[in-house]
C-alpha positions as CSV (number, residue, x, y, z in Angstrom):
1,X,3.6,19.9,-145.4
2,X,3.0,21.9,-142.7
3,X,0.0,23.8,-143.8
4,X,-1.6,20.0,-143.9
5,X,-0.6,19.2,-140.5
6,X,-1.9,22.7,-139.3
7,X,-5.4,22.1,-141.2
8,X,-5.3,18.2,-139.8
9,X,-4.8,19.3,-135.9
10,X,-7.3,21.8,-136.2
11,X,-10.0,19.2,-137.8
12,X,-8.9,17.2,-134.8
13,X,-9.9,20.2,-132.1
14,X,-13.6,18.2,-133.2
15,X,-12.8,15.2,-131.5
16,X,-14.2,14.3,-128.1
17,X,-12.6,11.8,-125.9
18,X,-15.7,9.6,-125.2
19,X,-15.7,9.9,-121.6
20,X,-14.2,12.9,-120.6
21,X,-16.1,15.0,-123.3
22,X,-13.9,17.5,-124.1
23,X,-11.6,17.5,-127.1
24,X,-8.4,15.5,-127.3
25,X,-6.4,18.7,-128.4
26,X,-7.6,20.0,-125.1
27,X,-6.8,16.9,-122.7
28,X,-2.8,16.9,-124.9
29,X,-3.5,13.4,-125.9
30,X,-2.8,14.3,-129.6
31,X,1.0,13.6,-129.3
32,X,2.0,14.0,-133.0
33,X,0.8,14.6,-136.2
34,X,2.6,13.3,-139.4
35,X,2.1,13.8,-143.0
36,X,4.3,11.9,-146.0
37,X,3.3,12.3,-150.5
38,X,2.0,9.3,-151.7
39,X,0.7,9.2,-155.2
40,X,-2.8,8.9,-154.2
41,X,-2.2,12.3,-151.8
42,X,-0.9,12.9,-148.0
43,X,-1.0,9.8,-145.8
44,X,-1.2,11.0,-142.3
45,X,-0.1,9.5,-139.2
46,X,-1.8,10.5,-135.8
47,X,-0.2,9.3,-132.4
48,X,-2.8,9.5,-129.5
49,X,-2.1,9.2,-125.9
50,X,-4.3,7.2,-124.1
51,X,-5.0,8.0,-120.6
52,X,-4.2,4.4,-119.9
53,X,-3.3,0.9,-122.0
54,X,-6.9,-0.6,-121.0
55,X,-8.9,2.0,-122.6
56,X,-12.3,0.6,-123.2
57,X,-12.9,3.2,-125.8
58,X,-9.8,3.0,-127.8
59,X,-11.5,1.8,-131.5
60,X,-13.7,4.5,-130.8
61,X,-11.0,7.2,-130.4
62,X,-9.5,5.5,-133.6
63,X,-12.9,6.1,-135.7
64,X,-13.7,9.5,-134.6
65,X,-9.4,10.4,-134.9
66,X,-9.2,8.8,-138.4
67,X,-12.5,10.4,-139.6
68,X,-11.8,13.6,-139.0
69,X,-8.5,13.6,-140.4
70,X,-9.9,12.0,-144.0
71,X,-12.1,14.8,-144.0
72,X,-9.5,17.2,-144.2
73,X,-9.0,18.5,-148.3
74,X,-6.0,16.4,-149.2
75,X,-5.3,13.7,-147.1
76,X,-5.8,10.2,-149.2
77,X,-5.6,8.1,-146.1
78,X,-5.2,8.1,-141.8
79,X,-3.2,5.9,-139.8
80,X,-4.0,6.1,-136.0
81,X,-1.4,4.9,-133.7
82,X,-1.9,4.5,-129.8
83,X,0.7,5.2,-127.2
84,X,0.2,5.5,-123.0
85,X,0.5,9.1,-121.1
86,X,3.4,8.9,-119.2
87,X,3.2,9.5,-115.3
88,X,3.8,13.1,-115.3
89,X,1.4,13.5,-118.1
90,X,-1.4,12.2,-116.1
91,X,-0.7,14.2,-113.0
92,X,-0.9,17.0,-115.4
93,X,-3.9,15.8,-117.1
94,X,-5.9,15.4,-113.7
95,X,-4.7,18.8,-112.0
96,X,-6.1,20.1,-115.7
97,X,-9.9,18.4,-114.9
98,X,-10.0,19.5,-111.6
99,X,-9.3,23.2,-112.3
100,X,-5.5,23.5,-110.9
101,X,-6.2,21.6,-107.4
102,X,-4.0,18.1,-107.7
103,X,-6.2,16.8,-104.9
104,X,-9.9,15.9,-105.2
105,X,-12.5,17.7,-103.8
106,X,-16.2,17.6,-104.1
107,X,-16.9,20.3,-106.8
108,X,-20.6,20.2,-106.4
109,X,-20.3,21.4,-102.4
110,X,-18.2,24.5,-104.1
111,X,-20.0,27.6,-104.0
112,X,-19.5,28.9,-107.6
113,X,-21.0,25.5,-108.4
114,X,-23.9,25.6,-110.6
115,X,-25.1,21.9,-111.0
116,X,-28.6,21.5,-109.9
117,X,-28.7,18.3,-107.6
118,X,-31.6,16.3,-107.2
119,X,-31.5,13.3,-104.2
120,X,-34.2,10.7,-105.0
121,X,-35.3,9.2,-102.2
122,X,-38.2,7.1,-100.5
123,X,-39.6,6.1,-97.5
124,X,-39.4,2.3,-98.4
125,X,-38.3,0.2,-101.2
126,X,-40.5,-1.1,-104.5
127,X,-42.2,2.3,-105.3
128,X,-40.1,2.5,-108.5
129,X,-37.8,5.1,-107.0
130,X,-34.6,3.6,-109.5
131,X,-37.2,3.9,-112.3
132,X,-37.9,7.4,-112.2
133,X,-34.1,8.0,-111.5
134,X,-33.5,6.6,-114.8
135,X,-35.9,7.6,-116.6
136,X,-35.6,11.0,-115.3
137,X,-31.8,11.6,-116.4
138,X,-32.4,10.2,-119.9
139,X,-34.9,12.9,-120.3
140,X,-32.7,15.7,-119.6
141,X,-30.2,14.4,-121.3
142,X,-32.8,14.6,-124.0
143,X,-33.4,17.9,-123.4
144,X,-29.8,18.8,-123.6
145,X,-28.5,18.8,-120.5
146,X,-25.5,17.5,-119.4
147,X,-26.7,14.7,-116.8
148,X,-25.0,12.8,-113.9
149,X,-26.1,9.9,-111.6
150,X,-24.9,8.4,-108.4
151,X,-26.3,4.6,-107.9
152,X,-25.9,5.7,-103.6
153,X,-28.2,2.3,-103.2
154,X,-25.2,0.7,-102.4
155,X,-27.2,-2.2,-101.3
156,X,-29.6,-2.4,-104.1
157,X,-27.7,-0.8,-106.8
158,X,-29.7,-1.4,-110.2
159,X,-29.0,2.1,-112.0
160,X,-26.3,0.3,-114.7
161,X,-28.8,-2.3,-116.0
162,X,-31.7,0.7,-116.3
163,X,-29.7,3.0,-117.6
164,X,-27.7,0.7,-120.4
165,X,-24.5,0.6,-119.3
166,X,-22.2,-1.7,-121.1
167,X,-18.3,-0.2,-120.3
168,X,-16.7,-0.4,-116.9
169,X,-15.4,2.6,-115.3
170,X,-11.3,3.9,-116.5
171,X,-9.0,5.0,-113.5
172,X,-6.3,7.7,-114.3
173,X,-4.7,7.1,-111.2
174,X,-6.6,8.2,-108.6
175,X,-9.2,9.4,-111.1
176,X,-12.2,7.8,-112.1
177,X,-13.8,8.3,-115.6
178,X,-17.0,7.7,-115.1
179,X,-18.8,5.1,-118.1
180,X,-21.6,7.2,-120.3
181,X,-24.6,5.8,-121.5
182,X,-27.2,7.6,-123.1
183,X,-25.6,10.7,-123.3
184,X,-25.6,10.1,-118.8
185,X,-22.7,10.1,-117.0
186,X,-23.2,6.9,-114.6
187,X,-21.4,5.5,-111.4
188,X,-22.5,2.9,-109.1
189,X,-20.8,0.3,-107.1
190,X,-22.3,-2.0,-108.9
191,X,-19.3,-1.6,-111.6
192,X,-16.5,-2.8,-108.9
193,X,-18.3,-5.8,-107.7
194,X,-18.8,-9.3,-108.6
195,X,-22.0,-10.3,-110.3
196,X,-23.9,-11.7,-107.4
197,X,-21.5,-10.9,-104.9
198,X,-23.5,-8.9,-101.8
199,X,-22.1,-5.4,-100.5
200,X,-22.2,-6.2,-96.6
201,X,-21.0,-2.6,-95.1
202,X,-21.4,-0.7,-92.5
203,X,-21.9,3.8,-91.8
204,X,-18.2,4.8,-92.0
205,X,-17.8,2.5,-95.5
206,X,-20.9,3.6,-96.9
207,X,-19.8,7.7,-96.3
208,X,-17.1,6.7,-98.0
209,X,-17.9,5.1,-100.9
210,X,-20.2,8.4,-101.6
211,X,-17.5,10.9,-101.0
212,X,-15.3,9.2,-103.9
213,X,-18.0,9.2,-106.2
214,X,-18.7,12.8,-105.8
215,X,-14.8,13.6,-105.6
216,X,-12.6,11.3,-107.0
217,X,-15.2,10.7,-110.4
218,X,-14.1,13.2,-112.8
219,X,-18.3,14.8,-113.7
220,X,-16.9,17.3,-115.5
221,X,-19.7,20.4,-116.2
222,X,-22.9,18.8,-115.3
223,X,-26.4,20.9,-115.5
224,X,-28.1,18.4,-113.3
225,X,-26.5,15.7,-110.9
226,X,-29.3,12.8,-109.7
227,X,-28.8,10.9,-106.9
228,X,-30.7,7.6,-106.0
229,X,-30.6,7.1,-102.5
230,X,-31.6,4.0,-101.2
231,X,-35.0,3.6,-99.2
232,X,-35.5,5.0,-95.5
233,X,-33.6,8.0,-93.5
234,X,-29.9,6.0,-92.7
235,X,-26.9,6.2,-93.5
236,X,-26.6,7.4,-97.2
237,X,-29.6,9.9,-96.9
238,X,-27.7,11.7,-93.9
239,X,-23.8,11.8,-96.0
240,X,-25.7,13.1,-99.1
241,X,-27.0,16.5,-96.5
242,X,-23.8,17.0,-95.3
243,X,-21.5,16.3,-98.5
244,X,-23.7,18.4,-100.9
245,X,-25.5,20.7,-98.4
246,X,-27.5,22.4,-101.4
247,X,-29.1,19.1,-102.7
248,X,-32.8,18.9,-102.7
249,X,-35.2,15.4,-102.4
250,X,-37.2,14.4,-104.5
251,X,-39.8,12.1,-102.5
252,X,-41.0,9.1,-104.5
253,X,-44.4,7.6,-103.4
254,X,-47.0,5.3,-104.3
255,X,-51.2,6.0,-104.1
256,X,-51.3,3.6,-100.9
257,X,-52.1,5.0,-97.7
258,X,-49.1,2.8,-96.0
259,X,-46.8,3.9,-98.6
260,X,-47.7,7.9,-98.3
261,X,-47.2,7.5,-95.0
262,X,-43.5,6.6,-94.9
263,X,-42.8,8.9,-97.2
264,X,-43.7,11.6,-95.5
265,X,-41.0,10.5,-93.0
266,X,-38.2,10.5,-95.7
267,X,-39.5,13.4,-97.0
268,X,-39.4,14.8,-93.5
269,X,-35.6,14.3,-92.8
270,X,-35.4,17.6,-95.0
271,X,-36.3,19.6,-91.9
272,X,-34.0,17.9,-90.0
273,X,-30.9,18.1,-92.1
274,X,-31.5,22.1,-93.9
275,X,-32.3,20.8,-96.9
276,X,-35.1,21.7,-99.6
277,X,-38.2,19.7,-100.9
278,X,-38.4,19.7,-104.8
279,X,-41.8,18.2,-104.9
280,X,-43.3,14.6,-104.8
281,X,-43.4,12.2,-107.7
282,X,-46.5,9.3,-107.4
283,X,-45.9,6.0,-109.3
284,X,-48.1,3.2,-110.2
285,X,-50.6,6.0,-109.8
286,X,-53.3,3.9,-112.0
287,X,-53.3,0.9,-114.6
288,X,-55.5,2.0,-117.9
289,X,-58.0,-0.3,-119.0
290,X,-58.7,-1.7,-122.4
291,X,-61.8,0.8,-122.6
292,X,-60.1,3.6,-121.2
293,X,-60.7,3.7,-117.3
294,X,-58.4,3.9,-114.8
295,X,-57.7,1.0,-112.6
296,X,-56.5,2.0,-109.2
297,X,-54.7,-0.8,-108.3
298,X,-52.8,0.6,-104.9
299,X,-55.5,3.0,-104.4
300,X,-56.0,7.2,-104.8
301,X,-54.4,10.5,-103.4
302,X,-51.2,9.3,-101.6
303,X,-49.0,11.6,-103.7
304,X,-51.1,14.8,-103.1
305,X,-51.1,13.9,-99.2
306,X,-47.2,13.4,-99.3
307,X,-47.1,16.5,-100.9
308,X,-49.7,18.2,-98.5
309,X,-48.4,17.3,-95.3
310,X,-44.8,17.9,-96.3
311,X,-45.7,21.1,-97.3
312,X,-47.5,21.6,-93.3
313,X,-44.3,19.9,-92.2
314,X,-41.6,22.1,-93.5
315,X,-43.4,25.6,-93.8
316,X,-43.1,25.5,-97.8
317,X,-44.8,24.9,-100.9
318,X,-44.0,21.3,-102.2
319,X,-45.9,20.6,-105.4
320,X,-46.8,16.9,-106.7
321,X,-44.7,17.3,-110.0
322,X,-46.3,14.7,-111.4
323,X,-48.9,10.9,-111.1
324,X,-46.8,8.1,-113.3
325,X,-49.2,5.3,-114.5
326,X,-48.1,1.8,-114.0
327,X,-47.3,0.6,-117.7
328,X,-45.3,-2.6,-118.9
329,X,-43.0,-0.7,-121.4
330,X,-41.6,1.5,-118.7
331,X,-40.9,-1.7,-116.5
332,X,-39.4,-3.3,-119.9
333,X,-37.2,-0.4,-120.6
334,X,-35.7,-0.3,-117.5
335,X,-34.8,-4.2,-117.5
336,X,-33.7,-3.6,-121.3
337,X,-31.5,-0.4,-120.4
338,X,-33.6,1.8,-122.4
339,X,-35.4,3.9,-120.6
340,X,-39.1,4.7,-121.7
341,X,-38.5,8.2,-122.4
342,X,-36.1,8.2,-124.4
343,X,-38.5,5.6,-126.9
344,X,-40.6,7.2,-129.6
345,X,-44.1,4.8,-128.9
346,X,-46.6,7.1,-127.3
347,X,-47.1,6.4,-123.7
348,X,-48.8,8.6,-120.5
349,X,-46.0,7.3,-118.0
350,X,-43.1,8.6,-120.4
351,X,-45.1,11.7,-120.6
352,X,-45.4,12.5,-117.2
353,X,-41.6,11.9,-116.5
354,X,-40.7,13.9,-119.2
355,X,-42.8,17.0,-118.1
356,X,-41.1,16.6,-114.5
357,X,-37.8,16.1,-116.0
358,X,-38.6,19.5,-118.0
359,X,-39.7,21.1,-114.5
360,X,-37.0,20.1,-113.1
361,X,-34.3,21.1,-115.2
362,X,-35.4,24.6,-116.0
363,X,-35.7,25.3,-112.5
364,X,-33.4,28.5,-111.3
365,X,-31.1,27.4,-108.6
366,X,-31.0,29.5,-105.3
367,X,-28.9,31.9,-103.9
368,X,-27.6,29.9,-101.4
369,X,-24.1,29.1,-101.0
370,X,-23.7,30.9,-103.7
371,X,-20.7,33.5,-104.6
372,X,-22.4,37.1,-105.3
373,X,-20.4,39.7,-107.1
374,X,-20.6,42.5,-104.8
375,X,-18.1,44.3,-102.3
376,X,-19.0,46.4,-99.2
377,X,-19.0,50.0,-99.7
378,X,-17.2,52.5,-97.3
């Protein structure tokens, strides 16, 4: 029956492995393909490789592997079976995701790279800076883009729980496939820890831990790559300038004075480390009232002054992309793991962040860094 098995491998060119995102036929984890008569019609057998015996995903690989298969005109029935990639086969496999180079680099410091990278960061903590993160990727991904995020608050890592994430991370060695929720591809350190259990590190440890996420977390083709730094100008903000040197901030800030102010500081950095300014997002910008007003609860115009004396600071235009009103769905969806945009009820915060995340992600990248195709001439 080998026009069967010939129509059955192609159906199976359909089938994505859940976290890498590319098809199975692709990654060579479709071993063998089987067909026997039965009186009821061809009863396939499938053999799948796994990338390794743990697989989180493996009934899903199953339902996608056998679904396709049954659609296929003249197969009566699918049986799945599941073996392991040998060694060699997932040396091969992780040379094959990271372009021919065995070792891991940082693909988003390359410059043919494409991904538009977007370091969220405030002057100090509790201005919702996580929130927008969040709710910022599932908009994209809304959008259709192909979305990353990097919990860097090592410290405060909270990215997991807003985003939904319910499967741990799979290692293919030295590889790490990275959970997907929402369409967002997600890492944190909060998915090797303890629940409860403090991260008490110091500098070197900390640059560390980001240069693995960035290179040794198979991302794949991303359109946009977020980054939620943790509060303040240390450790993290300084690795993220000189690992991806062609990020750009995104300063979070609250309406109150105190708040603005530290921003601007974060926001600042940029002029010390070469790097670029997106714009400045203001949360808990106002609280609507029952009759419609606005209740300024931390007070008016810290966003646009953020915004005004960065722009001063750093010689550029840096717009406030956008005022988010303080509303208890989006704190909900973020302790729920749904993030408010992604939630059909009509709401002015999820508004606003989807606008910026539309901003944002039809922005053209620069020129910088960047590979141009021309030659000298004579």
């Amino acid at each position: 029956m080998p026009e069967l098995i010939a129509r059955v491998r192609e159906a199976l060119t359909t089938v994505l492995d859940p976290e890498i995102r590319r098809p199975i036929t692709e990654l060579d984890m479709v071993k063998d393909v089987e067909a026997s008569e039965s009186p009821e019609g061809a009863i396939v057998t499938v053999t799948i490789a796994l990338t390794t015996s743990g697989c989180p995903l493996r009934e899903t690989i199953t339902r996608d592997v056998t679904n396709a298969s049954d659609a296929v005109d003249g197969v009566a029935r699918t049986q799945v079976t599941m073996t392991v990639m040998t060694d060699e086969e997932r040396t091969a496999l992780r040379t094959k995701l990271r372009g021919g180079m065995a070792e891991p680099v940082i693909p988003f410091s390359q410059p043919d790279n494409l991904t538009k990278i977007y370091a969220v960061a405030s002057g100090k903590g509790g201005v919702g800076k996580s929130t927008v993160t969040a709710n910022l990727a599932a908009a994209m991904a809304a959008d259709g883009l192909k979305v990353g995020v990097v919990d860097a608050d090592v410290y405060g890592f909270s990215i997991p729980r807003m985003l939904g994430v319910e499967l741990p991370p799979t290692k293919v060695d030295d590889m790490i496939l990275p959970p997907v929720a929402g369409d967002v591809k997600v890492i944190s350190i909060g998915m090797f820890t303890e629940p409860g259990r403090a991260v008490v590190w110091r500098g070197p440890m900390l640059h560390r831990a980001l240069q693995q996420f960035l290179a040794d977390v198979f991302w794949g083709d991303l359109d946009v790559l977020l980054l939620d730094l943790p509060p303040g100008t240390g450790d993290i903000a300084i690795s993220v300038a000189q690992l991806l040197p062609s990020a750009e901030l995104l300063v979070v800030t609250t309406p109150q004075l105190a708040a603005a102010e530290v921003a601007e500081r974060a926001g600042a950095m940029a002029q010390a480390t070469q790097q670029k300014v997106a714009g400045v997002i203001e949360n808990m910008s106002w609280l609507v009232q029952p009759d419609g007003s606005r209740l300024e609860l931390f007070g008016s115009g810290g966003g646009q002054r953020v915004a005004d004396q960065l722009s001063a600071t750093l010689g550029t235009d840096v717009p406030l992309l956008g005022q988010v009103p303080l509303e208890v769905a989006l704190r909900e969806g973020g302790d729920s793991g749904a993030p408010l945009v992604t939630s059909a009820a009509a709401s002015d915060a999820a508004d606003v962040l989807r606008d910026v995340a539309h901003t944002l992600g039809t922005r053209q990248r620069g020129l910088a860094g960047r590979k141009l195709s021309i030659s000298p001439v004579g």
